[in-house]
N, C-alpha and C positions, 0 to 999 in steps of 0.2 A: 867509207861513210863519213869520216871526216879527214880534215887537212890545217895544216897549218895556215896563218895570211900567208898570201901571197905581197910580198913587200913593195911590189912591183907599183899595184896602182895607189899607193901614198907618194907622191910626186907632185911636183908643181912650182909655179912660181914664188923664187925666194928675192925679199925685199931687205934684208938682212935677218941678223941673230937676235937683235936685241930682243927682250920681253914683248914690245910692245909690238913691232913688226912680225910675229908670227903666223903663223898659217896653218891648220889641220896636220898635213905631211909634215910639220917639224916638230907637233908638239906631240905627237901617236906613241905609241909603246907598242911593243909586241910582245906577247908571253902566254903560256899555256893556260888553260882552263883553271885547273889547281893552281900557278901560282899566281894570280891575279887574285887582288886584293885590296878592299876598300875604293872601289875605284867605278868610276861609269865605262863599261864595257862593250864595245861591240862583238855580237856574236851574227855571219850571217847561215841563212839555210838558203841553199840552193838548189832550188825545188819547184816544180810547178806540175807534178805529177798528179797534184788536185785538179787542177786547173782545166789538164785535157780531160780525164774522170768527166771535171765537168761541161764537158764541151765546149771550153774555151778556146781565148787567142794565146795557146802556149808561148813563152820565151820568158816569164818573170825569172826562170831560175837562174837568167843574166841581171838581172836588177842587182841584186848588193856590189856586185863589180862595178857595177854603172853609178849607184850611189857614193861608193867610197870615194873615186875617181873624182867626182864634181864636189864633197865633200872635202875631198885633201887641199880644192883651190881656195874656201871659205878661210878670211881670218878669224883666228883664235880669239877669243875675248872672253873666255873660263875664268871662273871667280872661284876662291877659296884653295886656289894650286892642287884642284882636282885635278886627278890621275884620268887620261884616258885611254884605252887600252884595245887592239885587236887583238880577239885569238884564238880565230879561224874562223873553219867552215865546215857545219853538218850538209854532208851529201844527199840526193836523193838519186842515184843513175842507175839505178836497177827497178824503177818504176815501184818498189815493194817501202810504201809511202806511210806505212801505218809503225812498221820499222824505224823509218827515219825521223818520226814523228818524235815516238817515244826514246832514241836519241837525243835529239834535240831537250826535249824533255830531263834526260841525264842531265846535260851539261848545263841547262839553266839552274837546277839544283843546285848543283857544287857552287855556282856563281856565286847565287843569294844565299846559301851557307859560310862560304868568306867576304858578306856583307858588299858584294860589288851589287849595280844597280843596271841589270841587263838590257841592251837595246840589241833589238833582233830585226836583222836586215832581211824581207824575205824578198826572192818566192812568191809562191801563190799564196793566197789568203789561208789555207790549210795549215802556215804557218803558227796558229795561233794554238791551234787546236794542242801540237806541241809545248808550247809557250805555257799554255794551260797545267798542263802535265808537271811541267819543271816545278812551278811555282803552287801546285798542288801536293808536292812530293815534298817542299821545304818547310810549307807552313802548317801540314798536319790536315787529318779528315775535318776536323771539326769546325774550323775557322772557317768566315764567311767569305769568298771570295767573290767582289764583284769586279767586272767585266765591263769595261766601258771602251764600246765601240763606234767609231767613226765611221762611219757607209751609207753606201746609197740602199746597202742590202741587207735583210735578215741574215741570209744564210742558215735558212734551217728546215732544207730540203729532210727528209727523212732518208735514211743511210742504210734501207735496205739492199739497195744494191754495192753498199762499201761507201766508204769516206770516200770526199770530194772539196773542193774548193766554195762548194755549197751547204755541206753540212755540220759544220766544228759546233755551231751555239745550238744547234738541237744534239748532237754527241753528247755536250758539253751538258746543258740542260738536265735533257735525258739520264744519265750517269752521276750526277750530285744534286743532292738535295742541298748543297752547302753552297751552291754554285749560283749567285744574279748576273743582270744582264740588261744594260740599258743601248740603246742604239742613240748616234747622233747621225742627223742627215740623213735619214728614209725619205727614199722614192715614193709617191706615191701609188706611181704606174711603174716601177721599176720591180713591183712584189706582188704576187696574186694576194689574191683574197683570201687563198686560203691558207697561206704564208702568214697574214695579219691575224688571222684567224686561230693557228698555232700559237701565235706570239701570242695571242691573247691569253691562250690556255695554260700557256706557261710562265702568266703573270710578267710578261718581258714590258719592262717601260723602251719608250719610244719616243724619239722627235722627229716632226719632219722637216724635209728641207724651209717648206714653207715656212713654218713655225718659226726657223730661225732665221730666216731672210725679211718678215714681216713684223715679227712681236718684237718688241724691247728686250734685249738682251738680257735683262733683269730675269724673265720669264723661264729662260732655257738655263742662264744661273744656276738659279735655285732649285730646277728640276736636277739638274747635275749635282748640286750639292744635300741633296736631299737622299738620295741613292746612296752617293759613298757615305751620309753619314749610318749608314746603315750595314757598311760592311764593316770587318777587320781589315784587308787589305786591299788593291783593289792594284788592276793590270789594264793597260790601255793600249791596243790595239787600232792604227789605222791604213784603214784601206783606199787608197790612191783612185779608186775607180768614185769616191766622194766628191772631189775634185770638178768644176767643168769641165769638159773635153776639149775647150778651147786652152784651157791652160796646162793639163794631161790628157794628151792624145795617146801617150805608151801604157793602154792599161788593155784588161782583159775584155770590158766592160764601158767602156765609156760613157762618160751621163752628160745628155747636153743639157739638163737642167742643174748640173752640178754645183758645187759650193764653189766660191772666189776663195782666192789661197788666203787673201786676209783673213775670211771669215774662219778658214780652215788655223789660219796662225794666230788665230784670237782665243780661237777651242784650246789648242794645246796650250797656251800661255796661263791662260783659266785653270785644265784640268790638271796639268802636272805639278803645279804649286802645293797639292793636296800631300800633307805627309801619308797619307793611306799607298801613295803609288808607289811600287815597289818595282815595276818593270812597264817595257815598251816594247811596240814592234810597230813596224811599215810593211807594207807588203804592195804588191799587182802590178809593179815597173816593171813593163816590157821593153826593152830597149829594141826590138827587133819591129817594132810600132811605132817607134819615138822619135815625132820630126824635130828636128836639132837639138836633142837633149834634154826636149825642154821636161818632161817629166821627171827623169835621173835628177833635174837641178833643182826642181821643186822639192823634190823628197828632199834632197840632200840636204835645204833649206828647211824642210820639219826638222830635220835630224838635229842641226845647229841649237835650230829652237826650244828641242827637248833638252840636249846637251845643259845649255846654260840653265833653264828652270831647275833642271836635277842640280845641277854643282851650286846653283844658289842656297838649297836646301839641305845640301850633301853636310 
């Protein structure tokens, strides 16, 4: 259920040694869960056992290979000689997903217990649901955890038939009263009614696509800033199926009214500045969907972006 990196796909083009000429693949570390330290972290899960649950286009549990890879070609431009570090992979190959969850859940713990700042490569979007867990296990019952996610989707099918790739924020909901939950980029035809209509009931704030490709940024701001000021901590979660389909075709989900990757790299620039954020994940790269890359280079391209916000604040 889990594995060390695989060293393999940190490679790529070298321009030399110096500081300034670096690249991803020269500047990475590798070491175990426990001894990493102080440091921004990649952990992936390799998993889409939500995914088919939910009747999807399985193959995310190829995405974080596919991410590192286009990642290891990005140059380096980390600030404050933060540490960045692999160190490993929680499995999911025996389809029993609720297991590998709350693994994954383990080793986020330990992370943010020696103050490392976790970025979680997923998977299906079920990744989170885990992600939740870890960071519910370090920071105690009582604190408020809010949840701020990038999608086209709720996700908060009801889980009487078991977890899925559609149900982590009503699991999640459902299960802690300490637990909030804002959505950015909702579909509007992308979620029933009666999806809107839950979220309703469980006080879940929301934007939609519209709202933030029409109003003045100012608007969607202060709605973002207004949520975390209201937690203790707060985890950010994004789902790739956000995305337009023209620019992420490798997803489970596709949205052709989706968000442009600027709008999508102006969110994360925005919300990861917040000292409340303590962790990350990407999820729904299908690489088995994915005409020339081009999704794996997008993410990768969140990831860079996360990267530098965290080490600016680190």
């Amino acid at each position: 259920m889990y594995k060390e990196t695989d060293r393999t796909v940190w490679t790529g083009r070298v321009d030399g040694s110096e500081k300034n000429c670096l690249r991803y693949h020269q500047i990475v570390s590798y070491q175990s869960i426990v001894e990493a330290k102080d440091a921004v972290v990649l952990l992936s899960f390799d998993c889409d056992e939500g995914v088919r649950r939910n009747f999807g286009r399985t193959g995310a549990k190829d995405g974080p290979v596919a991410i590192k890879k286009s990642l290891a070609q990005i140059p380096w431009h980390g600030v404050n000689n933060i540490q960045f570090v692999d160190v490993g992979t929680v499995c999911c190959d025996d389809g029993n997903l609720e297991h590998a969850q709350v693994l994954l859940g383990e080793k986020i713990n330990i992370l943010l217990q020696n103050r490392n700042i976790p970025i979680i490569l997923g998977g299906g979007h079920e990744t989170v649901y885990g992600h939740y867990l870890g960071v519910r296990s370090a920071v105690g019952s009582t604190s408020k955890i809010g949840i701020v996610n990038i999608d086209a989707h709720f996700d908060m099918r009801l889980d009487n038939q078991g977890a899925s790739s559609g149900t982590m924020f009503y699991q999640i909901l459902n299960e802690d009263r300490n637990a909030n939950y804002i959505v950015i980029g909702i579909q509007a035809f992308g979620n029933t009614k009666a999806l809107f209509e839950r979220a309703q009931a469980f006080q879940v704030k929301y934007v939609l696509e519209e709202q933030l490709t029409e109003q003045p940024e100012e608007i969607w701001k202060q709605q973002i800033q207004d949520f975390i000021d209201k937690q203790d901590v707060v985890i950010v979660t994004l789902c790739m199926d956000v995305v337009n389909a023209s620019a992420a075709p490798g997803v489970s989900a596709p949205s052709v009214f989706g968000l442009s990757p600027q709008l999508v790299r102006k969110l994360l620039r925005y919300i990861m500045q917040f000292n409340k954020v303590i962790s990350f994940d990407i999820c729904e790269v299908n690489p088995s969907v994915d005409e020339g890359e081009r999704t794996a280079k997008l993410a990768a391209h969140f990831v860079n972006e996360v990267v530098y916000q965290l080490a600016k604040k680190h």
